[in-house]
Structure formats: structure tokens, C-alpha cells
N, C-alpha and C positions, 0 to 999 in steps of 0.2 A: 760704715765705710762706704765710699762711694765708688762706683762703679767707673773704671777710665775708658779701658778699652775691652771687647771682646772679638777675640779675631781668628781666623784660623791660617797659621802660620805653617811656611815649607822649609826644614832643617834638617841638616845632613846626619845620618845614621851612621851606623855601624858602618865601615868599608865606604863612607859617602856617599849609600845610599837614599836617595831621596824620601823622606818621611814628610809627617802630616801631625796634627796636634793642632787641639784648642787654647787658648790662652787668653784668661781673662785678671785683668789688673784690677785691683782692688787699691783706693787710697783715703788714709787716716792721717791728716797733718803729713807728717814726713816720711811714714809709717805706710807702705806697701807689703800686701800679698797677691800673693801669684798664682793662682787655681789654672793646673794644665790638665787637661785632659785625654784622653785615648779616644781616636777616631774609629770607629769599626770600618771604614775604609783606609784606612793607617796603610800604605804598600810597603813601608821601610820598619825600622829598629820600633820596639814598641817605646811608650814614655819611661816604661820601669827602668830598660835595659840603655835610658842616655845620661841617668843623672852623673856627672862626675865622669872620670876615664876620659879615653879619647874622645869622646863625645861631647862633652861636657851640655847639655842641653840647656843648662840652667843662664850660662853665660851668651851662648847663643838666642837666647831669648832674650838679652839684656841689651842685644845691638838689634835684634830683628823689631823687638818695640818701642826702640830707643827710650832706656829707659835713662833719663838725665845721668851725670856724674857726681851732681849732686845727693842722690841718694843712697845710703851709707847701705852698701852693698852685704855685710856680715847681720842687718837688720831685716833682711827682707826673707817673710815668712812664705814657705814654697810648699803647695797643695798640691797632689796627685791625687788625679777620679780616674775613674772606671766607670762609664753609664752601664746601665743592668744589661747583661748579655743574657737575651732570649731563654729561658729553661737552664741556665746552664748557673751564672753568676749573679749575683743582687747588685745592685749598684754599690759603688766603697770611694771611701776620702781617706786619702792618709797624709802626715803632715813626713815631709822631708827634710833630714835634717840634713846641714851640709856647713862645711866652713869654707870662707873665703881668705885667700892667700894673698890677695893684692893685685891679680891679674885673673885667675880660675877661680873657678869652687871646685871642691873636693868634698868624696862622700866623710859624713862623720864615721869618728873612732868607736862614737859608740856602739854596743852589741849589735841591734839593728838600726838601723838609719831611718827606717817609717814608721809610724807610729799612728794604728788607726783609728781615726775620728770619726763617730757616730754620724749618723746622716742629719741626724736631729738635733747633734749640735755644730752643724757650719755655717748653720745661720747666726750664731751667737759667737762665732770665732769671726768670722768677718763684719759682725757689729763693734768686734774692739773692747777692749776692756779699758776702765780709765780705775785708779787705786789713789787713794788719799792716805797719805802719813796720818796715824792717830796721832804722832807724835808730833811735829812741826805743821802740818798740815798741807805737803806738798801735794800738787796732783800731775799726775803722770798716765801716759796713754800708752799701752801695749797692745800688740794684735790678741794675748793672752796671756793665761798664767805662766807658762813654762817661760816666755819671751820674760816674763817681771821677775820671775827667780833669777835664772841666766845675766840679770841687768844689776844683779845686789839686793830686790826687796826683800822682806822677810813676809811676806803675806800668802794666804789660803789658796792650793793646799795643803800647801810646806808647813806654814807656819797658822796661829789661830790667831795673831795680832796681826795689822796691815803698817808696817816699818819702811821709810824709804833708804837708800843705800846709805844714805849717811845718819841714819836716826839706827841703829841695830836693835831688835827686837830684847836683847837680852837687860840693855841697857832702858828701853822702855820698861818691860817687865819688873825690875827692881825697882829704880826709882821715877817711874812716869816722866813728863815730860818735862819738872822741874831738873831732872837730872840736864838737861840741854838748855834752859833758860837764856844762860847768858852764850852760849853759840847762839839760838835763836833770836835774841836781840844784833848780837852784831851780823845776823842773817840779814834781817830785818836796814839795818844802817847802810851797809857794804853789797848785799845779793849774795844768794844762795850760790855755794862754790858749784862749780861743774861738777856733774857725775864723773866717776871714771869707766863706766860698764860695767862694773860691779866683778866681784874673781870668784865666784861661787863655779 
């Protein structure tokens, strides 16, 4: 991924008070993430306590970086750090989950909404993953695996075969890629149909 912008940016907190956060844009084709940070001189709301709510940090960083409209806002993968606090905390990356409603994000349903990521692998989360269908042999670029589940693939570590949303692993598994032949020919005549984002 390529590095856009890194900047340290002023957004309103809790009660509107005046906060502080790093904010570094990462881009993959169409394909941004978001690594925000906690400033140890932070005077307002910390980053934990803006994702989502009245706060909403995440959408506030979407006008404060201008980040195009073009970019499909329910893809954009959003990083929380922690640089290492003195004798006290180690440094931590956690990935954020959230959905977009068409105007806000909102924190996810799911149990917890962060999900933490090794220090030693966010250089390989923001290198990008790219997955080839065994089966037709599409290729497709995710910021990672959880992003290619979420989108329809059936690939590792979900699955032990790498399947695109329209090839289903189960249907590879029984009868290989003959089973798809002639879709793939008239893939091949006409162009591979649109994904739908996959319903997993």
C-alpha cells in the first residue's frame, strides 16, 4: 500500500471538546486504510472513546482528509494504535470494525468491535492481500482476509481452497473447474458479471 497522507488532525470530542489524533491514509487501487492514532498530548475524548456515537470520529476524519466520494465508504478498513506508554502499556493495533449507513458509521453488532492485531503483522495488513480463484482464475485485492470473507471468497483461513464469490468452494471441491466451464467461456465472450459483495 502506498502511503497518502500522514497528519495530525484537530476533532471535536465528547461535549466538543477539542481533541488531537494522528491519522495516516494508506492506498491499494480503490482500496484505503486508515491507521489513527492516540497522541499522549491528546487534551480531549481519547480515539477509543470516538468511534461511532455522537462522535462519530471515523466520518469526521472522512471531511477533515477529504477523503473523495468516490470511495466506497463500507470498504474502508480502520486501524486503532496506541504508541507504547512509558512502563505502563506496550504499544497495540487493533482493527475496528464498524458499518456505514449511508451518511455515519456505526459501531459493529458484533460481540466486540476491535479486534487485536499483532505489531508484527501490520506490516503485512497494509501490504494488502491480492487471492486468485483456483477455479476461473480471478484476481482480487483485499486489505486482508477478514475483508475477502466478508466480500463472498471462500479462501484461508476460512476455507483451505481460495474460491472467488462466484466460483463457491463446494462446487470446486466436487467437481473442479470443469464443473464451471461453460460459465467460464461465456465469462470469457461477455465479462465476468459484477460481484454483489458477497452475503456471508
Amino acid at each position: 500500500m502506498k502511503l497518502l497522507t500522514d497528519e495530525t488532525i484537530n476533532f471535536q470530542g465528547l461535549w466538543n471538546c477539542k481533541s488531537t489524533t494522528r491519522a495516516r491514509v494508506y492506498r491499494d487501487g480503490t482500496h484505503l486504510t486508515i491507521l489513527v492514532s492516540e497522541l499522549p498530548n491528546n487534551p480531549g475524548t481519547s480515539v477509543t472513546n470516538s468511534w461511532g456515537g455522537s462522535v462519530d470520529l471515523a466520518s469526521q476524519l472522512l471531511k477533515l482528509l477529504n477523503i473523495p466520494e468516490s470511495i466506497n465508504r463500507s470498504e474502508i478498513v480502520w486501524l486503532e494504535h496506541y504508541p507504547e506508554r512509558t512502563g505502563i502499556f506496550p504499544e497495540s493495533y487493533d482493527r475496528v470494525f464498524m458499518t456505514w449507513d449511508g451518511k455515519q458509521y456505526r459501531m459493529s453488532k458484533l460481540t466486540h468491535p476491535w479486534k487485536r492485531i499483532f505489531a508484527s503483522d501490520i506490516q503485512k495488513l497494509l501490504e494488502g492481500l491480492t487471492l486468485k480463484c483456483q477455479c476461473c482464475g480471478f484476481e482480487q485485492d483485499f486489505s486482508d482476509a477478514e475483508e475477502a470473507f466478508h466480500a463472498g471468497w471462500d479462501a484461508p483461513p476460512h476455507f483451505n481452497l481460495t474460491c472467488c464469490d462466484l466460483c463457491p468452494a463446494s462446487i470446486y471441491l466436487y467437481e473442479g473447474s470443469k464443473g464451471h466451464e461453460e460459465i467460464h467461456e461465456r465469462w470469457k465472450r461477455e465479462g465476468r458479471p459484477q460481484s454483489d459483495g458477497g452475503t456471508q
